[in-house]
C-alpha positions in Angstrom: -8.2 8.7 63.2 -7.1 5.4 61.7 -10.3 5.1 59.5 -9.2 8.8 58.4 -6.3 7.7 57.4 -6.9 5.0 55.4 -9.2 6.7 53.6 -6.9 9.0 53.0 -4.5 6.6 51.9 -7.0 4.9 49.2 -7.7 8.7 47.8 -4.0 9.3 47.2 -3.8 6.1 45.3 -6.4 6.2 43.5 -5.7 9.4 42.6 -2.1 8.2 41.4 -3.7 5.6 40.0 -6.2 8.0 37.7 -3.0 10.5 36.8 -0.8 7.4 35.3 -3.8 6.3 33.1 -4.0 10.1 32.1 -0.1 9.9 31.2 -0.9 7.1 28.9 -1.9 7.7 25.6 -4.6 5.1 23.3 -3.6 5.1 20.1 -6.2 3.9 16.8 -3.2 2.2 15.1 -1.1 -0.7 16.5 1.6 0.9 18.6 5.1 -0.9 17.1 7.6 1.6 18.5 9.6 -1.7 19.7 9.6 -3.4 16.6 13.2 -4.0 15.3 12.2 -3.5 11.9 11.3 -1.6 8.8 14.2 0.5 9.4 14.9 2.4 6.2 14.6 2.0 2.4 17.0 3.5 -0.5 15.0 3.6 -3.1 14.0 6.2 -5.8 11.0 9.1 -6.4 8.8 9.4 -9.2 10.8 12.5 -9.8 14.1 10.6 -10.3 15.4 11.6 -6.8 17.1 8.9 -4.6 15.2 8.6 -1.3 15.8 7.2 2.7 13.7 7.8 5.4 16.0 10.4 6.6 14.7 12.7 3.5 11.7 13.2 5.5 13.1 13.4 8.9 10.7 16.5 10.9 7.6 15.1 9.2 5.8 12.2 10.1 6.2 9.6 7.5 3.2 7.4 6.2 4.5 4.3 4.2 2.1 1.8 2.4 3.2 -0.6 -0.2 1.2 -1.6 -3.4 1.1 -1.6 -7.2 -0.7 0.8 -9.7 -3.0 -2.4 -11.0 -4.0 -3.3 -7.8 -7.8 -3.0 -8.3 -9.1 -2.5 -5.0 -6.9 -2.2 -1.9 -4.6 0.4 -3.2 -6.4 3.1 -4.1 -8.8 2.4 -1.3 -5.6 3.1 0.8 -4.8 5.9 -1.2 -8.0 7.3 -1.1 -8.3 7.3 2.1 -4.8 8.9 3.2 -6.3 11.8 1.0 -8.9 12.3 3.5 -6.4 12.2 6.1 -4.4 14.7 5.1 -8.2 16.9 4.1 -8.9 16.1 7.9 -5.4 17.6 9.3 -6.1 21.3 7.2 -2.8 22.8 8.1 -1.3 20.1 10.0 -0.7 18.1 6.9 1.9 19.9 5.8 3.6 18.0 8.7 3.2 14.6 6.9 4.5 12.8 4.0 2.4 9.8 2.6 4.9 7.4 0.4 3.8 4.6 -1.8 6.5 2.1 -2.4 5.3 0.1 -5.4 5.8 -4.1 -5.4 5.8 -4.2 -8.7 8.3 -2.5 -10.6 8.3 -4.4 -13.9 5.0 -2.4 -14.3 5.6 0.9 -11.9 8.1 2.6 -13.8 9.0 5.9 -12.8 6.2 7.3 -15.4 3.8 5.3 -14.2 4.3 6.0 -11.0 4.6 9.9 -11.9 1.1 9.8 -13.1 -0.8 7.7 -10.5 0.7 8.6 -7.0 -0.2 12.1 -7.4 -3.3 11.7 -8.9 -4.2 11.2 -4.8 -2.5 14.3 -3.8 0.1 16.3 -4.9 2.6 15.6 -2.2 2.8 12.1 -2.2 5.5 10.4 -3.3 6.1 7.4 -5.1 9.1 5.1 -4.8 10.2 2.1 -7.0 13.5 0.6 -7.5 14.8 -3.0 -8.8 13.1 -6.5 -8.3 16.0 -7.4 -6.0 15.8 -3.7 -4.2 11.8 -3.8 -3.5 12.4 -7.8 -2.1 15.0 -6.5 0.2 12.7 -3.5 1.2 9.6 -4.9 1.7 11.3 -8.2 3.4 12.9 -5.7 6.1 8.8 -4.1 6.5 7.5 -7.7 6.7 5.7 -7.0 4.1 4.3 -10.0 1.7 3.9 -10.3 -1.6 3.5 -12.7 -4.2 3.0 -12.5 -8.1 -0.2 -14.0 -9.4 -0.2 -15.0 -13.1 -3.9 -15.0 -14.6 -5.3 -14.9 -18.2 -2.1 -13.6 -19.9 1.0 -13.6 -20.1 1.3 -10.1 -19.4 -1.8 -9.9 -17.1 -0.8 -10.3 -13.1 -1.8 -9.5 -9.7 0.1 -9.3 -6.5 -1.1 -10.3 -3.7 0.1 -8.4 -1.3 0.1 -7.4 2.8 -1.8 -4.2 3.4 -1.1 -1.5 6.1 0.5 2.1 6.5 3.5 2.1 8.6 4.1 5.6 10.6 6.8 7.2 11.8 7.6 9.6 13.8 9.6 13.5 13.2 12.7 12.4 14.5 12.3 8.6 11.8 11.7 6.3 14.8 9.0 3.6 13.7 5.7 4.3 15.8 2.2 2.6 14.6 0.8 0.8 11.8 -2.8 1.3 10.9 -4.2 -2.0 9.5 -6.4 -1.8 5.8 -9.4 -0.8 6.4 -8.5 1.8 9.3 -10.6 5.1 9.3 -9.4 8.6 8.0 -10.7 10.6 11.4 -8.9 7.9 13.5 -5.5 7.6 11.7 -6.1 11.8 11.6 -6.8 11.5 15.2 -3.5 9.5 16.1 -1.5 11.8 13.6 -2.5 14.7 15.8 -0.9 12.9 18.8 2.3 12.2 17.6 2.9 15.4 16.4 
C-alpha cells in the first residue's frame, strides 16, 4: 500500500509538474515585458499626423529604428517585417510595423513618405527633431552615432538594430534581435495576439 502511494504521489507531481510547463509559453524574441523602458514616443507620421503609442493601442505595435541611407540593415529589417505581415494573411491587419528614423536632417517627412511604404502600405514612418529622436531613442536604449565619411554631406549612422513589440493593450512585450526570422517573429505574433 505504501509503495502504491508513493507512486501515486510521484504521478500527481509529475503530472503538475508537465501542466506548469504547458502554462508557460517559449517565445522566438527576447521576452522584455519587465523592462522599465521604451515607454512611448510623440513624434510625427509621414502623413503629417502627430503620433504616441496610444494611436495604435488594439494592435500590436512593431517598432525598429533606422535611416533611409542605411545600406544594409534597414531594409533587411524592413524586408523582412514584409514577410511577416505576408506570413500572418489576415492576422496582419492586427499589427502596425513603425520605422522611427535616426536621422532626420535627411528623413524628412517626403523622404520618409516615399521609402517606408515602399515596404508595405501600412507602415508608418515617424521622424521629429534632432533633440526629439535623442530623447526617443535614449528612452528605447537605442544607439546611434553619426559617422562622417567622404563628404561633407555623405554620412552613416551607426546604429543598434532590433524590433521592439508591444502588446494590444501598449504594454512592452519582446524584442526580436537583427537578424531574427520572418516565420519566428510571425510565430510569436500569433501568440500574443
Amino acid at each position: 500500500m505504501l509503495k502504491f502511494l508513493m507512486v501515486l504521489f510521484f504521478s500527481l507531481m509529475l503530472n503538475a509538474c508537465s501542466d506548469h510547463q504547458a502554462e508557460r509559453v517559449h517565445f522566438n524574441g527576447t521576452d522584455v515585458s519587465n523592462a522599465g523602458y521604451a515607454k512611448d514616443f510623440d513624434l510625427t507620421d509621414h502623413l503629417g499626423e502627430s503620433r504616441r503609442l496610444a494611436d495604435y493601442k488594439g494592435k500590436l505595435v512593431l517598432v525598429f529604428f533606422g535611416y533611409t541611407h542605411c545600406p544594409d540593415v534597414c531594409p533587411t529589417t524592413l524586408a523582412d517585417m514584409t514577410k511577416v505581415m505576408k506570413l500572418l494573411g489576415p492576422q496582419r491587419e492586427k499589427v502596425q510595423v513603425i520605422f522611427i528614423t535616426l536621422d532626420p536632417e535627411r528623413d524628412t517627412r517626403a523622404v520618409l513618405a516615399k521609402f517606408v511604404p515602399s515596404f508595405d502600405a501600412t507602415f508608418v514612418g515617424l521622424y521629429g527633431t534632432s533633440a526629439q529622436i535623442d530623447k526617443v531613442a535614449k528612452d528605447f536604449k537605442v544607439f546611434h552615432e553619426r559617422k562622417n565619411t567622404a563628404g561633407a554631406e555623405s554620412y552613416s549612422i551607426d546604429h543598434s538594430a532590433g524590433t521592439y513589440v508591444y502588446d494590444q493593450s501598449g504594454k512592452l512585450r519582446l524584442y526580436f534581435k537583427y537578424g531574427q526570422k520572418p516565420h519566428e517573429i510571425a510565430n510569436d505574433l500569433k501568440m500574443l495576439m
